[in-house]
N, CA and C atoms as a LAMMPS dump frame, in Angstrom:
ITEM: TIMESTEP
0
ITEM: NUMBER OF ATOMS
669
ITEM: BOX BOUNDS ff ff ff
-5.0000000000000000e+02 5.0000000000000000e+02
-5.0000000000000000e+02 5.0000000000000000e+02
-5.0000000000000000e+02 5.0000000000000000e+02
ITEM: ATOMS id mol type element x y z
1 1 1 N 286.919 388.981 362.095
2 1 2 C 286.898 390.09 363.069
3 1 3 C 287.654 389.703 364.349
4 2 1 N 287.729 390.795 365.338
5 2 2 C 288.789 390.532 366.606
6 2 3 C 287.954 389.711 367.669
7 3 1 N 288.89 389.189 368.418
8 3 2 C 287.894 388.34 369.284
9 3 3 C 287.05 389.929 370.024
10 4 1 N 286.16 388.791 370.935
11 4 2 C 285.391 389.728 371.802
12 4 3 C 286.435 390.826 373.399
13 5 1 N 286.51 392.276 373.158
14 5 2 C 287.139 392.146 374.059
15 5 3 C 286.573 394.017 374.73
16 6 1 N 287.346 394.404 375.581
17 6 2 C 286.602 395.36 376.472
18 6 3 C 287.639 396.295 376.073
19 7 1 N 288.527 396.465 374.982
20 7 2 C 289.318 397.301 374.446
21 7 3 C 288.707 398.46 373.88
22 8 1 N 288.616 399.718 374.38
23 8 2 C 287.971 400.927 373.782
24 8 3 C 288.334 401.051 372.251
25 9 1 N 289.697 400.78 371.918
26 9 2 C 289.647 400.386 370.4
27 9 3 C 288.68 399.332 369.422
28 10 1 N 288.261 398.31 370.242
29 10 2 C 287.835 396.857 369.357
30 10 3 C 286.898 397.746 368.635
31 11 1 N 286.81 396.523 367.486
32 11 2 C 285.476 396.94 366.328
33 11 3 C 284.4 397.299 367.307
34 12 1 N 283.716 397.367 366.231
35 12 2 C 282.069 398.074 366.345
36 12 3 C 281.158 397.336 365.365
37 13 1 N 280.095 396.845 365.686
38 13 2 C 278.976 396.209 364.828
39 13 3 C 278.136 397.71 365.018
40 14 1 N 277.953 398.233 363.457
41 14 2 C 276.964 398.634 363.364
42 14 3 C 275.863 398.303 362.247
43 15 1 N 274.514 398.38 362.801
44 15 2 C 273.016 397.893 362.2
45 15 3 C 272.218 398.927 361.803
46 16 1 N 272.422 399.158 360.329
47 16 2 C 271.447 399.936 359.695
48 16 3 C 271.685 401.356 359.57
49 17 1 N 272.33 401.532 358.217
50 17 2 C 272.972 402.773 357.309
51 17 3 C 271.842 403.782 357.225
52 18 1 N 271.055 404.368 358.074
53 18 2 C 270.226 405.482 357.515
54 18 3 C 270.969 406.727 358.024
55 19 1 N 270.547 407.624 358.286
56 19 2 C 271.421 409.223 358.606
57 19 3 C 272.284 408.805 359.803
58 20 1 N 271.441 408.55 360.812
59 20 2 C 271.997 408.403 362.238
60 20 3 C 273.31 406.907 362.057
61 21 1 N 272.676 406.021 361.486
62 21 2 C 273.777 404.528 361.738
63 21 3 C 275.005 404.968 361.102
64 22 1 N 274.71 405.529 359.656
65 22 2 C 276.017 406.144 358.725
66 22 3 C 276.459 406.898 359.169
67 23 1 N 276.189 408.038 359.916
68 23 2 C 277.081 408.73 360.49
69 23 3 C 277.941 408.123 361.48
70 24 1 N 277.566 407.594 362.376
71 24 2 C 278.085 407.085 363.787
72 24 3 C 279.215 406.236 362.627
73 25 1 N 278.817 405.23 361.952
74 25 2 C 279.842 404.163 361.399
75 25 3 C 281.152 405.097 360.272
76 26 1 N 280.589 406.153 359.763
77 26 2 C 282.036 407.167 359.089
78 26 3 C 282.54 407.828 359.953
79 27 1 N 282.106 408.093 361.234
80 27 2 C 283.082 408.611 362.505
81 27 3 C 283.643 407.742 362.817
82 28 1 N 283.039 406.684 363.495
83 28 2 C 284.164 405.649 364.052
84 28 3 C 285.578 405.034 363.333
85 29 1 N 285.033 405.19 361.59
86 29 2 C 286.057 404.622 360.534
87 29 3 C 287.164 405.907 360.885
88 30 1 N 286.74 407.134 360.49
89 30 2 C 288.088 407.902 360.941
90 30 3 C 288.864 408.389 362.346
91 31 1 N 287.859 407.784 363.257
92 31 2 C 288.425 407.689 364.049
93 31 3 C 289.848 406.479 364.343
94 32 1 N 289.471 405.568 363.201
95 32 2 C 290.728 404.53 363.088
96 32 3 C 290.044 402.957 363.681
97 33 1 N 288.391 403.264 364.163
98 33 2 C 288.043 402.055 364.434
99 33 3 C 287.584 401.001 363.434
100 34 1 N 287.505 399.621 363.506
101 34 2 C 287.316 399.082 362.405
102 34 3 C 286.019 398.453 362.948
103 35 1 N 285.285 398.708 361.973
104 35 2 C 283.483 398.702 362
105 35 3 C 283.009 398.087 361.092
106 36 1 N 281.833 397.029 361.39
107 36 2 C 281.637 396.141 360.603
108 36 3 C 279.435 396.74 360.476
109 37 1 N 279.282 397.019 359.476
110 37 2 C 278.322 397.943 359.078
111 37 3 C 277.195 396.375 358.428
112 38 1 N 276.055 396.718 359.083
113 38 2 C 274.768 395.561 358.257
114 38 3 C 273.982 396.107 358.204
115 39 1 N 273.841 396.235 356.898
116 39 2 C 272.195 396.704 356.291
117 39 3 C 271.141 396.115 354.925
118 40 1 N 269.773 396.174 355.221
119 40 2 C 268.972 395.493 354.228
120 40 3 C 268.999 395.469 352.788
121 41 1 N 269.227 397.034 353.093
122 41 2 C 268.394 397.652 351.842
123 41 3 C 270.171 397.597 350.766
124 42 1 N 269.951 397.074 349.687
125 42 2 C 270.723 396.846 349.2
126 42 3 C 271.353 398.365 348.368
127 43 1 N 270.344 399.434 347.964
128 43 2 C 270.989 400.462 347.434
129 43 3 C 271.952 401.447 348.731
130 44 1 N 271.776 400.97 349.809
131 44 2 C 272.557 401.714 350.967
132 44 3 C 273.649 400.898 351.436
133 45 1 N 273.573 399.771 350.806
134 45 2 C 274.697 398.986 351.117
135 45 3 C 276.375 399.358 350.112
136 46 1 N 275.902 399.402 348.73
137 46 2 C 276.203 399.521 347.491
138 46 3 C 277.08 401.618 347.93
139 47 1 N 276.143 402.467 348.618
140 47 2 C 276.028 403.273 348.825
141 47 3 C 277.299 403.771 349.618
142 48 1 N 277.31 403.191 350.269
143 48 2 C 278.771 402.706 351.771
144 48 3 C 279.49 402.286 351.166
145 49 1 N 279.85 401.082 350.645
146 49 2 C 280.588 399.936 350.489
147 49 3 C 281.77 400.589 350.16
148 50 1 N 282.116 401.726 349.51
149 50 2 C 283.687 402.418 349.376
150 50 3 C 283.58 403.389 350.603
151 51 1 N 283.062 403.128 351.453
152 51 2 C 283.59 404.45 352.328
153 51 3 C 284.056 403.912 353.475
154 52 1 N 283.22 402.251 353.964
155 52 2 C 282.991 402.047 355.17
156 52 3 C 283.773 400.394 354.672
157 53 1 N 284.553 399.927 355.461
158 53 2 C 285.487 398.767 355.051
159 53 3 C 284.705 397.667 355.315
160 54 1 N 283.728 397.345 355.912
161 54 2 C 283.172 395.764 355.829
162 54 3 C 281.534 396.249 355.591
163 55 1 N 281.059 396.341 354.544
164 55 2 C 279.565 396.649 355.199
165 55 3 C 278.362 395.427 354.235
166 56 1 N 277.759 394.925 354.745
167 56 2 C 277.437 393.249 354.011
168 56 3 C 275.74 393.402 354.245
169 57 1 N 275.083 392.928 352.973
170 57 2 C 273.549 392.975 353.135
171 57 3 C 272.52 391.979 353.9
172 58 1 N 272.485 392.295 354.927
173 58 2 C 271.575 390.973 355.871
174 58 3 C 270.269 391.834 356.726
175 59 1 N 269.636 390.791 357.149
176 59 2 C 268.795 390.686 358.306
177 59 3 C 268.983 390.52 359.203
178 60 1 N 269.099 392.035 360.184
179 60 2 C 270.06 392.111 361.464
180 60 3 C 268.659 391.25 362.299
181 61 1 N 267.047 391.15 361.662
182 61 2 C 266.098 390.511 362.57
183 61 3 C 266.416 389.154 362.61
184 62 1 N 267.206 388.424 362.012
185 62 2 C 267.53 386.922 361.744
186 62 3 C 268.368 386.601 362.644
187 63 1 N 268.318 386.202 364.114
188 63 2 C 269.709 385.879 364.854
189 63 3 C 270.603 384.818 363.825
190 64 1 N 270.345 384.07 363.085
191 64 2 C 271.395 383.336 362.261
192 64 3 C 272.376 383.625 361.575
193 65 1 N 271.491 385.045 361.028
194 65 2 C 272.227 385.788 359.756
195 65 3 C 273.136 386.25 360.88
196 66 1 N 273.311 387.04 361.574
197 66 2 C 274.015 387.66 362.488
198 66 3 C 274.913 386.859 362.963
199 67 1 N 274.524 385.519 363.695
200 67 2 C 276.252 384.543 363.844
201 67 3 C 276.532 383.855 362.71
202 68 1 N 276.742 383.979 361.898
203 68 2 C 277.271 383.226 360.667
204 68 3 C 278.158 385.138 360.161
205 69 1 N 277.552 386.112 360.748
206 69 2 C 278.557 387.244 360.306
207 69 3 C 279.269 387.619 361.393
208 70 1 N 279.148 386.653 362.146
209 70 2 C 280.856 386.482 363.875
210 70 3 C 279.953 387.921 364.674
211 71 1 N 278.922 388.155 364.594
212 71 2 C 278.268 389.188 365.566
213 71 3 C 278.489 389.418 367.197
214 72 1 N 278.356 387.965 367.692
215 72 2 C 278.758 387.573 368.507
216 72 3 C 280.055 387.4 369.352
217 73 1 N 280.854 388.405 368.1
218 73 2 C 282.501 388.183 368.999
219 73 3 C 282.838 389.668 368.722
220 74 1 N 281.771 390.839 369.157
221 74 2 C 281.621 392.173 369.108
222 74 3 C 281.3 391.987 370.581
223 75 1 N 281.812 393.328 371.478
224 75 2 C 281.674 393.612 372.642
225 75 3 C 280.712 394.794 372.4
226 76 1 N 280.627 395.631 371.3
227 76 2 C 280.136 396.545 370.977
228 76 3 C 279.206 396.892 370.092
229 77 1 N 277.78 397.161 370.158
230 77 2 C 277.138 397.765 369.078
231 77 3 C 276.122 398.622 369.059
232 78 1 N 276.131 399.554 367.176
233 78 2 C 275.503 400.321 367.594
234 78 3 C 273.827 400.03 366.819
235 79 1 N 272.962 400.48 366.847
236 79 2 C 271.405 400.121 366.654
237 79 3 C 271.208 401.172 365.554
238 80 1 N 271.445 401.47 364.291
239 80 2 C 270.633 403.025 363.99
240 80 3 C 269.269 402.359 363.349
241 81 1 N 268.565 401.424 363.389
242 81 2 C 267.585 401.229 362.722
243 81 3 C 266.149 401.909 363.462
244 82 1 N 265.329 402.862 362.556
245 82 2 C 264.668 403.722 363.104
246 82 3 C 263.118 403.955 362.56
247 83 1 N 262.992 403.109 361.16
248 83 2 C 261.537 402.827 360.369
249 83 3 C 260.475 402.39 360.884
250 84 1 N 261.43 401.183 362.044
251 84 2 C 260.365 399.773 362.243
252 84 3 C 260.561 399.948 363.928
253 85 1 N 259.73 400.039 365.058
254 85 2 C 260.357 400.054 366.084
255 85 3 C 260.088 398.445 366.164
256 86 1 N 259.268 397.708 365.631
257 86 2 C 259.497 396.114 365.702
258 86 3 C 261.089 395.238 365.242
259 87 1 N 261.234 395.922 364.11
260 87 2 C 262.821 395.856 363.594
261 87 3 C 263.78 396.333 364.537
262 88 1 N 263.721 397.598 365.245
263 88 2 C 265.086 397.574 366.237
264 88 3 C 264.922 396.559 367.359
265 89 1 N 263.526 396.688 367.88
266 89 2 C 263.47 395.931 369.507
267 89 3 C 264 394.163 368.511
268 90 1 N 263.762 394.072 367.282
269 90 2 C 264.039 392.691 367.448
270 90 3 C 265.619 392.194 367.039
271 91 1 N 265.855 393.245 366.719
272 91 2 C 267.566 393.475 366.41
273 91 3 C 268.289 393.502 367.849
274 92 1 N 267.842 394.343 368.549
275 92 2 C 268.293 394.664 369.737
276 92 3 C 268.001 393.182 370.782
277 93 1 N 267.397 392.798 370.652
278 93 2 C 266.807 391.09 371.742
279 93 3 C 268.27 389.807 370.818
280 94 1 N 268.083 390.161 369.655
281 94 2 C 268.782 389.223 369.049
282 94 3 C 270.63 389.453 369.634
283 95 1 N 271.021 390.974 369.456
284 95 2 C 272.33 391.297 370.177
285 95 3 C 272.677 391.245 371.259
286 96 1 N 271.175 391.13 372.442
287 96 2 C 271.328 390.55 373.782
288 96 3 C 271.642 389.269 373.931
289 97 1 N 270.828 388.784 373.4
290 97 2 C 270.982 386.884 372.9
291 97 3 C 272.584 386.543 372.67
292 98 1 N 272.97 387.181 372.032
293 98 2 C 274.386 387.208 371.682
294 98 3 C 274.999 387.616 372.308
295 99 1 N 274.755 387.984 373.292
296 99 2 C 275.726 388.568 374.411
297 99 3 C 276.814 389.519 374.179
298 100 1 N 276.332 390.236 373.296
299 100 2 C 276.869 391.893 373.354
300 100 3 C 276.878 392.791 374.725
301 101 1 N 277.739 393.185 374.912
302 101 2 C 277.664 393.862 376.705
303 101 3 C 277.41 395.409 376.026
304 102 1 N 277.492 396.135 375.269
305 102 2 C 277.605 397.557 375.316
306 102 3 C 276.698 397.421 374.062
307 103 1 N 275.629 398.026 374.214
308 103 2 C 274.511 398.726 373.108
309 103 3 C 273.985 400.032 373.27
310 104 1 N 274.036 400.19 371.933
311 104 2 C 273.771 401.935 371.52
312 104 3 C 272.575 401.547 370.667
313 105 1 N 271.44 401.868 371.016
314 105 2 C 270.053 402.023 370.468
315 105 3 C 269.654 403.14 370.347
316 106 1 N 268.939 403.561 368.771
317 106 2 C 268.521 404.908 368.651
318 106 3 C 267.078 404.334 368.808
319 107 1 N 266.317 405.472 369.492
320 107 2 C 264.867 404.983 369.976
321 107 3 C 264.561 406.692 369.224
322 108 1 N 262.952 406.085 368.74
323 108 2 C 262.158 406.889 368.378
324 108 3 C 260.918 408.005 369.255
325 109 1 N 260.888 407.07 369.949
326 109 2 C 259.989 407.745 371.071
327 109 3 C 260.342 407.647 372.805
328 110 1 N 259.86 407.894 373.654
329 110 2 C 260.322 407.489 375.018
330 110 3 C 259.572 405.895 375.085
331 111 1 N 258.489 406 374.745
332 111 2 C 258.076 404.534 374.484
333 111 3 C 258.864 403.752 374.206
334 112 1 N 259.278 403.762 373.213
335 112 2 C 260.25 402.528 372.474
336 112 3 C 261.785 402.652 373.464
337 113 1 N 262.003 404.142 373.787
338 113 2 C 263.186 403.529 374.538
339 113 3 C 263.189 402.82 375.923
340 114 1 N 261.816 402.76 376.284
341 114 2 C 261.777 401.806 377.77
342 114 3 C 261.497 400.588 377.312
343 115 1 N 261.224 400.44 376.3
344 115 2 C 261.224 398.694 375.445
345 115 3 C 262.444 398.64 375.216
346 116 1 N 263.67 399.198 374.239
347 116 2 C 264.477 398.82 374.827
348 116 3 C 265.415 398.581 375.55
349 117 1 N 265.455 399.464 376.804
350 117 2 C 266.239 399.373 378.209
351 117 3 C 265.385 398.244 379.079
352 118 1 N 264.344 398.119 378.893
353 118 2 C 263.949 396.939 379.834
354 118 3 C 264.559 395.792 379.3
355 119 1 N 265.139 395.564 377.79
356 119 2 C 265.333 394.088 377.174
357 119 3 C 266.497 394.293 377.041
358 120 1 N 267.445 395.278 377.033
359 120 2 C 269.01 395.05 377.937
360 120 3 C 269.513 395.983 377.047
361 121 1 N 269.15 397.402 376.249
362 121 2 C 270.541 397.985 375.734
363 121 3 C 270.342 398.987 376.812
364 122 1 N 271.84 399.097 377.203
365 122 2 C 272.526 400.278 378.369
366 122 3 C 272.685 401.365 378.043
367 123 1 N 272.498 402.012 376.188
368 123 2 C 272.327 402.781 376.007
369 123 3 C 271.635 403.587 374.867
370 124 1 N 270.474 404.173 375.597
371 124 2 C 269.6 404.345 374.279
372 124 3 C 269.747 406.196 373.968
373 125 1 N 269.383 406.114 372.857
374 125 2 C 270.134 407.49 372.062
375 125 3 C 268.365 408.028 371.629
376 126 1 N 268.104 409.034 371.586
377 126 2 C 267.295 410.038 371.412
378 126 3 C 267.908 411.23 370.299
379 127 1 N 268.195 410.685 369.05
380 127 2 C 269.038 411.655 368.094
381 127 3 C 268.217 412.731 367.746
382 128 1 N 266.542 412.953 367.277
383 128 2 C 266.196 414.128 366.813
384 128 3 C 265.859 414.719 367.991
385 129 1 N 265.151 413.681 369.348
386 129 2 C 264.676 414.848 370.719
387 129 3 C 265.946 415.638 371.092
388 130 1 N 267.295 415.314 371.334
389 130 2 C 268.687 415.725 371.393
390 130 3 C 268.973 416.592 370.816
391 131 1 N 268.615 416.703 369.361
392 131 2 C 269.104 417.73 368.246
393 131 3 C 268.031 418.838 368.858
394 132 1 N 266.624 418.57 368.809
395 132 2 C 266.143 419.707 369.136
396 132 3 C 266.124 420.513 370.373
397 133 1 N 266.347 420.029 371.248
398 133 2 C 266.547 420.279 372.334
399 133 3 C 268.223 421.603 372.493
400 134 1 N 269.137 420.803 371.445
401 134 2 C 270.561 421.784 371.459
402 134 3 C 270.486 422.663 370.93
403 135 1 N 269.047 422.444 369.404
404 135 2 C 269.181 424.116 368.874
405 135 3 C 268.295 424.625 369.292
406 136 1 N 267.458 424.308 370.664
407 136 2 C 266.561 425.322 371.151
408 136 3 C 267.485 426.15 372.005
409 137 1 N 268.879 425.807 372.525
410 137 2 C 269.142 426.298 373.409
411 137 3 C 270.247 427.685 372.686
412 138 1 N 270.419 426.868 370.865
413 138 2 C 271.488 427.733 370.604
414 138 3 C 270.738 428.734 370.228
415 139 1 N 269.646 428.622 369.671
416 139 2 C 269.233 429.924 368.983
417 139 3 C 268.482 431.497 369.297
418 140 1 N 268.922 431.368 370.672
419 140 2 C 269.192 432.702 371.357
420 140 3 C 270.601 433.331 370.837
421 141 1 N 271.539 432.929 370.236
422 141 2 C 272.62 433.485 369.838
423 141 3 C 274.414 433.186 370.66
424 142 1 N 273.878 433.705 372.01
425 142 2 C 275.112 433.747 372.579
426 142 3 C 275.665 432.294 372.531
427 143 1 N 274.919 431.397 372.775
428 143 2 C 275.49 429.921 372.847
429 143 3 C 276.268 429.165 371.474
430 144 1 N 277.109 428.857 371.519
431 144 2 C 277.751 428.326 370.629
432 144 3 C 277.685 426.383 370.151
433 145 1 N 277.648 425.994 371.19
434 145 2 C 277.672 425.174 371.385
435 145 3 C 277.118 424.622 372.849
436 146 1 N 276.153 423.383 372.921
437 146 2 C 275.718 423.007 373.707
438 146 3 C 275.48 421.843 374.55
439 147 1 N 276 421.061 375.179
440 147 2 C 276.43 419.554 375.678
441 147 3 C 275.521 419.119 376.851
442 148 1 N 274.66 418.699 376.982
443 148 2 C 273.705 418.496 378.536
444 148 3 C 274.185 417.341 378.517
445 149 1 N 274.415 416.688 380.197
446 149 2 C 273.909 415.399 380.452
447 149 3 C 272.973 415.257 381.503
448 150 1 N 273.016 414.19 381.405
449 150 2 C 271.679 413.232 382.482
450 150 3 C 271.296 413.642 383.667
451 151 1 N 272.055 414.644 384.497
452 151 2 C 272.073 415.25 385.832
453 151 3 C 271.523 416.694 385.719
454 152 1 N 271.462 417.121 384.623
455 152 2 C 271.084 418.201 384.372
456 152 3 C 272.125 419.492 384.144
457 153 1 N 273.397 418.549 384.347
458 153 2 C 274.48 419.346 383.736
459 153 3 C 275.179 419.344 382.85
460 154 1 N 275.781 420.721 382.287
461 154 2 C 275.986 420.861 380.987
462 154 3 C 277.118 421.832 380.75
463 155 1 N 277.305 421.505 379.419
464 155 2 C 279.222 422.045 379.119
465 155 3 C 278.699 423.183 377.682
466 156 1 N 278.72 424.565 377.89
467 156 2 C 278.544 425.441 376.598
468 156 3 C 279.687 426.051 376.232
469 157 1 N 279.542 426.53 374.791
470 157 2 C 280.659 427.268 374.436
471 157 3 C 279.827 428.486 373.542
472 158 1 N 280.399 429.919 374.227
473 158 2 C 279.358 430.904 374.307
474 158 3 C 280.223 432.221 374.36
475 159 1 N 279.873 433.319 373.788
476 159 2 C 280.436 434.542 373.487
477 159 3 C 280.16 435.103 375.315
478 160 1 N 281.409 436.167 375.742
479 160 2 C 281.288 436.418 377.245
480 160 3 C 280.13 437.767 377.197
481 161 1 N 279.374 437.334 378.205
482 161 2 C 278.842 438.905 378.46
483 161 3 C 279.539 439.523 378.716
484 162 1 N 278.798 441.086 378.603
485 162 2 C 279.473 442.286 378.909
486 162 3 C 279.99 442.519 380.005
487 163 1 N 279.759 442.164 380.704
488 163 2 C 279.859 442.342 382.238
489 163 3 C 281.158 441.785 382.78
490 164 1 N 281.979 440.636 381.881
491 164 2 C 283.105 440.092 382.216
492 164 3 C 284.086 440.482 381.143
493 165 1 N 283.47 441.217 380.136
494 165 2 C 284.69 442.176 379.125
495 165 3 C 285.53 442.959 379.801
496 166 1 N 286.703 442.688 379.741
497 166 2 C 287.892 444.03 380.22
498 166 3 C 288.247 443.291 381.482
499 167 1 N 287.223 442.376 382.345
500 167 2 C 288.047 442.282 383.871
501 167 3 C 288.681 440.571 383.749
502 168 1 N 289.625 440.121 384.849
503 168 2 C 289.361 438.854 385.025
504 168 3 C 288.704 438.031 385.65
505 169 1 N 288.528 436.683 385.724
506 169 2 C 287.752 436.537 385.9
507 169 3 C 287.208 436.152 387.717
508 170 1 N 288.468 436.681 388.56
509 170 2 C 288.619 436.589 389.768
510 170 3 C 287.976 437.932 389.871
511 171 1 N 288.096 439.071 388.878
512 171 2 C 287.252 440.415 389.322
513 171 3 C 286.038 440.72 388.906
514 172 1 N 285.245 439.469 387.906
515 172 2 C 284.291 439.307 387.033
516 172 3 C 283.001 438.456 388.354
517 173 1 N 283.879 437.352 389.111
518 173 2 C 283.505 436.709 389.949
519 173 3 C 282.189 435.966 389.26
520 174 1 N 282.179 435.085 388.242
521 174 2 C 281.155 434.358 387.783
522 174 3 C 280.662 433.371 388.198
523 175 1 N 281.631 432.725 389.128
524 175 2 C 281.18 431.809 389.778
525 175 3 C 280.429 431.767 390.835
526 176 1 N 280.754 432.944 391.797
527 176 2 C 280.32 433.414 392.696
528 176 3 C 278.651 434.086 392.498
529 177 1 N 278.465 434.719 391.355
530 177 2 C 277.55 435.678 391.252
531 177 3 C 276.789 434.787 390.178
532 178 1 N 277.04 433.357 389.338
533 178 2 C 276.066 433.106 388.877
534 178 3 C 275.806 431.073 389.22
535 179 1 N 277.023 430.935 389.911
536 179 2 C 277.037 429.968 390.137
537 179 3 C 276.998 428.804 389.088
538 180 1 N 278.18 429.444 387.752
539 180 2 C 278.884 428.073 386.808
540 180 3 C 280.384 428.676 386.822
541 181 1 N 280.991 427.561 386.236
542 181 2 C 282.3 427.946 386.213
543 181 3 C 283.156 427.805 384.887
544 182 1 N 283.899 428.846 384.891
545 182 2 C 284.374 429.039 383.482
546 182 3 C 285.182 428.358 383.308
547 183 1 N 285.573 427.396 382.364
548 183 2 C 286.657 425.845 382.228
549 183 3 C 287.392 426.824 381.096
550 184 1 N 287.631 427.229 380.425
551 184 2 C 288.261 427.905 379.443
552 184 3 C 287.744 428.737 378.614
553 185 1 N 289.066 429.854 377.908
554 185 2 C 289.221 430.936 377.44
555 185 3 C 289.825 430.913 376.093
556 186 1 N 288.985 431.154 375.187
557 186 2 C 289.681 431.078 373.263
558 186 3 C 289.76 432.117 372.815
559 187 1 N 290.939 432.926 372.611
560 187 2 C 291.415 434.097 372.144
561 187 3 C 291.518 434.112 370.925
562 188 1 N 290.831 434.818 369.896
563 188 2 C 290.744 434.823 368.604
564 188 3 C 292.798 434.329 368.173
565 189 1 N 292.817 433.151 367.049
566 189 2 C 294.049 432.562 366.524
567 189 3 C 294.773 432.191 367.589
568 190 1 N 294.535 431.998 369.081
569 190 2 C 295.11 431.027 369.985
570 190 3 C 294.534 429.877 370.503
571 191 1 N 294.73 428.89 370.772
572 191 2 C 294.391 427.736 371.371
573 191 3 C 293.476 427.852 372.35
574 192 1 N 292.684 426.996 372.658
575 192 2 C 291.912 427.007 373.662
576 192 3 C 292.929 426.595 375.227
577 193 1 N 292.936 427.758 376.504
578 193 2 C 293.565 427.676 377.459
579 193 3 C 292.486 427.542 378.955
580 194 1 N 292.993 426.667 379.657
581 194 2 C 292.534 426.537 381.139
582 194 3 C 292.013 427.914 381.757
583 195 1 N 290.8 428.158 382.099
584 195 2 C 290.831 429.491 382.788
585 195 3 C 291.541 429.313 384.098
586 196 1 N 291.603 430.619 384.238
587 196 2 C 292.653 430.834 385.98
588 196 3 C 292.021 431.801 386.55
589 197 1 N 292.161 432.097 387.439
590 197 2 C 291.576 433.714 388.384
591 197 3 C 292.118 435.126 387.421
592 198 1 N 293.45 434.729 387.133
593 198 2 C 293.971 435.728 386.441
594 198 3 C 293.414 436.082 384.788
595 199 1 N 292.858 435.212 384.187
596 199 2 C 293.026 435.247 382.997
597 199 3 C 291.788 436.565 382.807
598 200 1 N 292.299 436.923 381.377
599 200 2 C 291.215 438.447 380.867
600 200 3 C 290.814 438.132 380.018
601 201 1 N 288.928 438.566 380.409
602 201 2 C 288.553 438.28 378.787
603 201 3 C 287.915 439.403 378.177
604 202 1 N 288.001 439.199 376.696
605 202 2 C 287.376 440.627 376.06
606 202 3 C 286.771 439.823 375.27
607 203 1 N 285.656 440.956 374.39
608 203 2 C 284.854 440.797 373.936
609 203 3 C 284.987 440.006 372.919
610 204 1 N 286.068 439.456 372.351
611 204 2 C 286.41 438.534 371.339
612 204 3 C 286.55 437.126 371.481
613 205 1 N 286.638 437.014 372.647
614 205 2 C 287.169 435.692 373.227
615 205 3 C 285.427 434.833 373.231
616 206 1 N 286.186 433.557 373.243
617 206 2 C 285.092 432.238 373.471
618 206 3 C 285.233 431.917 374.339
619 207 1 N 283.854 431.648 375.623
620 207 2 C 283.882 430.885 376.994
621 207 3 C 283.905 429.853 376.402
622 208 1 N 284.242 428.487 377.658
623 208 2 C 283.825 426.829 377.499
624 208 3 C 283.287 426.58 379.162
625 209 1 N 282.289 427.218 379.727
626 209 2 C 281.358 427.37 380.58
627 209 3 C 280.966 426.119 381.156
628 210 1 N 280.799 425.586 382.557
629 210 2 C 280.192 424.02 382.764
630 210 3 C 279.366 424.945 384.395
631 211 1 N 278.259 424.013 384.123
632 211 2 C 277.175 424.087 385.236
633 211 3 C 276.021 423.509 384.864
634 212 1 N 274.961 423.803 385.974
635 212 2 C 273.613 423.279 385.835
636 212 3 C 272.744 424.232 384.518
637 213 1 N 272.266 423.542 383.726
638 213 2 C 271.59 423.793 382.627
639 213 3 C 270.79 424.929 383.061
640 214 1 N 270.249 425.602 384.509
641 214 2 C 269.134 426.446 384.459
642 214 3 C 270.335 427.892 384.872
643 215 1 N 270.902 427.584 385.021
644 215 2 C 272.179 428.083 385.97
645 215 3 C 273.108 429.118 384.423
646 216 1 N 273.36 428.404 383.619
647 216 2 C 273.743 428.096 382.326
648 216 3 C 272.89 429.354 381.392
649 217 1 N 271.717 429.174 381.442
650 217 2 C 271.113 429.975 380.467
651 217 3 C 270.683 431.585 381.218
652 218 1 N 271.128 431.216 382.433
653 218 2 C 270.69 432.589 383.478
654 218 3 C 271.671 433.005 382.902
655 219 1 N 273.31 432.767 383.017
656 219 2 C 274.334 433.528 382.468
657 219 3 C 274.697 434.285 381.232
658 220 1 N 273.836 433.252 380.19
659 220 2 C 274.056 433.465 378.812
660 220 3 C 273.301 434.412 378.702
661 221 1 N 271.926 434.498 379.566
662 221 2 C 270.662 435.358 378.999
663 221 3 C 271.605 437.111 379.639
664 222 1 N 272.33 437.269 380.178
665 222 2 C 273.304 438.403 380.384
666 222 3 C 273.75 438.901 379.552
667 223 1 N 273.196 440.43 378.867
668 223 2 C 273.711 441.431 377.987
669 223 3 C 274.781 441.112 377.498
């Protein structure tokens, strides 16, 4: 593997092929990154092994097993192990040990994720509270898509109310009157474009909307 380095390209160690680890590790592969995949269970290994280019059967709880597989010359890794919260926190202590600078831990509860942010991963992942949380917000309809972060702000992509059909959006004044702002305009078979003061939207078109999450659903909840 590549030495250790702070290259947004370098590999990726990822630990433990269940929904969440396998996914993250077949994105990163087509994304063009080269990812080095460890897991126990030998029928999920067998399972991968043509999809995902290095993926080898160990005990990510064994710090040994882990430097004897060059773990240690990863700047990057990700955690999907999610059965055992004794198995991640001890996976996760072992990749600190090793002096991994960037960790992605999927935590099961808020519990487990202050176990492990107190023992050093910088970033812990909440995959089903996350999921539910996006389709609570989609399944009012208008929302298309839904992105929160940590501040309480958030990026949607959402059919326009009525109220901004036919005008633009300097005569729609959305910003003004709901306080988010419209980042772009998708015209059925055109590209997604920068909104402007000038631009018109009709009833066909897709917003890409950014503001505060309470701010956000005031707009959407609009006829």
């Amino acid at each position: 593997m590549a030495e250790k380095t702070h290259d947004h390209n370098a590999p990726v160690l990822v630990i433990g092929l269940g929904r969440f680890g396998a996914a993250v590790a077949e994105q990163l592969v087509k994304q063009g990154r080269e990812v080095l995949a460890i897991e126990r269970n030998q029928e999920l290994v067998q399972k991968w092994a043509s999809t995902l280019t290095h993926v080898v059967e160990a005990d990510a709880t064994n710090i040994d097993a882990l430097r004897q597989l060059g773990a240690q010359e990863f700047s990057s890794a990700v955690v999907g192990v999610g059965t055992s919260i004794e198995s991640s926190v001890l996976i996760t202590v072992n990749l600190v040990d090793l002096g991994i600078e960037h960790l992605w831990v999927k935590a099961i509860t808020q519990s487990h994720g202050k176990i492990l942010s107190r023992i050093g991963a910088n970033h812990v992942i909440y995959p089903e509270a996350d999921a539910g949380v996006r389709a609570a917000h989609l399944v009012g309809g208008r929302m298309l898509d839904f992105i929160e972060f940590d501040d309480g702000f958030a990026i949607v992509k959402m059919y326009p109310p009525k109220e901004t059909q036919g005008f633009t959006l300097q005569e729609s004044q959305v910003r003004a009157k709901y306080g988010v702002t419209v980042v772009g305009v998708k015209s059925p078979g055109e590209d997604f474009t920068y909104a402007q003061p000038h631009t018109k939207v009709t009833r066909r078109d897709v917003l890409i909307v950014a503001g505060h999450v309470d701010l956000l659903e005031r707009f959407a909840a609009r006829p």
